[in-house]
N, C-alpha and C positions, 0 to 999 in steps of 0.2 A: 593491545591496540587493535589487532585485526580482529578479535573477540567483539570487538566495543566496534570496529566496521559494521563486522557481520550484523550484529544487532541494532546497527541504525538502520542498514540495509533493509534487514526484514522489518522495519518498523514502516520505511519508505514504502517498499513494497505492498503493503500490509493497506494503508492511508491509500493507495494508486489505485488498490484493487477495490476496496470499499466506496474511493471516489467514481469508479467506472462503472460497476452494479448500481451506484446510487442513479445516473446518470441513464444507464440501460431502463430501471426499474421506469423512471422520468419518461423515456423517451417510446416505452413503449406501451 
């Protein structure tokens, strides 16, 4: 179970980062 956290986590995290670069790359 907290294997299976972690790994959503970094999927979440993963998706956040990629959305906020997407977003910078946009805004700048």
């Amino acid at each position: 179970m907290i294997c299976n956290f972690s790994h959503s986590q970094k999927e979440v995290v993963s998706s956040f980062i990629q959305h906020f670069r997407n977003k910078f790359n946009t805004s700048h």
